[in-house]
N, C-alpha and C positions, 0 to 999 in steps of 0.2 A: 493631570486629568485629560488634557487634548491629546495626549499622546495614546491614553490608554483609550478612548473615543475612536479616535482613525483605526487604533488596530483593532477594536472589534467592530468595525465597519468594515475592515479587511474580511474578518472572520464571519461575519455574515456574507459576505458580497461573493468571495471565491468558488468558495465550493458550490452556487450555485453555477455561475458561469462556467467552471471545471464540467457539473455534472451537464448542462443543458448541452454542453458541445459534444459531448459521449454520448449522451442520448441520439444528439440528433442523426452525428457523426457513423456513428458504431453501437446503437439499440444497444447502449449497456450502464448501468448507473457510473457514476465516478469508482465506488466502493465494489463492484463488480469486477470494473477494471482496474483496482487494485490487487483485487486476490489475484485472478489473470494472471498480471504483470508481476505481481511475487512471485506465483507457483515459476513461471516461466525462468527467472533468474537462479533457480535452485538445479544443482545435481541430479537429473533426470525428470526438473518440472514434477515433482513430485514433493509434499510435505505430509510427518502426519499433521491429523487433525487439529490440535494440541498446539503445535507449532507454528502452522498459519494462522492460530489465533493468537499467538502472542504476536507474529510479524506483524498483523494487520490490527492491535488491540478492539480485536471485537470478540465479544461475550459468544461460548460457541452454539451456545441457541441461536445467534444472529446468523453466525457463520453457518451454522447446519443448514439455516432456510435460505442464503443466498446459494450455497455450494448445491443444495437441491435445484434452483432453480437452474443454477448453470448449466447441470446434467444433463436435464430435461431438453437442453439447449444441444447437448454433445459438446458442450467446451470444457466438463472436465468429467471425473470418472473417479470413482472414491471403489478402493480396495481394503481386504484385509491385511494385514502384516504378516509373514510367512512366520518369521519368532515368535509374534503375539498378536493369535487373534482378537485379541478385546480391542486393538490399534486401530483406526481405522486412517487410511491416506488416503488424498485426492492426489489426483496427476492429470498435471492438463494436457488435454487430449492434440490427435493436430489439428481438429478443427480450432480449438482454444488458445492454440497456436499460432495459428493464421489469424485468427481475432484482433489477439495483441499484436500481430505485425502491423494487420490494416489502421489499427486504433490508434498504435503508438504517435506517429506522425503528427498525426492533428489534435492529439493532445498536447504534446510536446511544443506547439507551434501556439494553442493558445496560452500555456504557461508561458512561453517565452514573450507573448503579447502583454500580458498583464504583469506580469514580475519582473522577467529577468531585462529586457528592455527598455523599461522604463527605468532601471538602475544604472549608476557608474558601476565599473568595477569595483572603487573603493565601499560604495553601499553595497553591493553584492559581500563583500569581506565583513562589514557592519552587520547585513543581515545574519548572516551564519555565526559570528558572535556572541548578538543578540540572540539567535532562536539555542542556540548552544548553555548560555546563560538559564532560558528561560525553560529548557528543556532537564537542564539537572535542576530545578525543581519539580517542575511536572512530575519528574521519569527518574527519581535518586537509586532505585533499583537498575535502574538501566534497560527494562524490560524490552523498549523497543530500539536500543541501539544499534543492534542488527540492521534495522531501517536505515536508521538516521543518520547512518556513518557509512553504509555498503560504499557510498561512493569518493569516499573523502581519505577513508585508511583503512587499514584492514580490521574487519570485526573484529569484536572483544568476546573473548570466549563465553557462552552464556552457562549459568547452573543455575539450575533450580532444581527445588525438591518437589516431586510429583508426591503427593497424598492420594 
């Protein structure tokens, strides 16, 4: 029970302090500068829609009203598909670009505050473990391994059946 206690104090505690530093840092939610900083890591900054929804697991109502509001900003730009117009992709722009450049830093800098320095190396190895553990149950599809591995080994090829 203490154990499961501290980590959902974690799980409450982070993501505000993640989003209030982007807010204040870079006018952008946490989840704002997630999509961002996905599109960015992809072959031509560019995803369909479909697909930034599975990276980021947000329902694409969610994502259509965040990706609208980025537009409106000029940090990303959602196109048709040249194969298939029903497609629709976002591609972040170079303003959405320069976003995640200026952004990256100081977020980087308050993760590294609250997580990764407060760890040994051997907990840093524990964490990932554990969150690896705790993530083939969440996620036994594997839907957002794309995520959670980009930087660890190379993705696992994904399939799924579009309906």
């Amino acid at each position: 029970m203490s154990s499961w206690v501290r980590l959902r104090a974690v799980l409450e505690l982070l993501p505000g302090v993640l989003d209030a530093q982007l807010r204040r840092d870079a006018d952008l939610t946490e989840f704002e500068y997630y999509v961002l900083s996905t599109l960015s890591e992809t072959p031509g900054r560019a995803l369909r829609m479909t697909e930034l929804s599975w990276g980021t697991n947000a329902t694409l109502p969610r994502l259509s009203h965040v990706v609208t509001r980025l537009q409106k900003r000029g940090l990303v730009e959602r196109f048709s598909c040249p194969e298939d117009r029903r497609t629709t992709h976002v591609r972040l722009t170079d303003d959405g670009w320069e976003k995640v450049r200026q952004a990256a830093p100081g977020h980087v800098a308050i993760v590294h505050h609250h997580v990764i320095d407060v760890l040994t190396d051997e907990q840093i190895r524990q964490l990932a473990a554990i969150s690896d553990a705790i993530l083939a149950r969440l996620d036994p599809s594997e839907t957002m391994t794309a995520t959670y591995t980009r930087y660890d080994e190379p993705p696992k090829p994904q399939t799924r059946d579009v309906k």
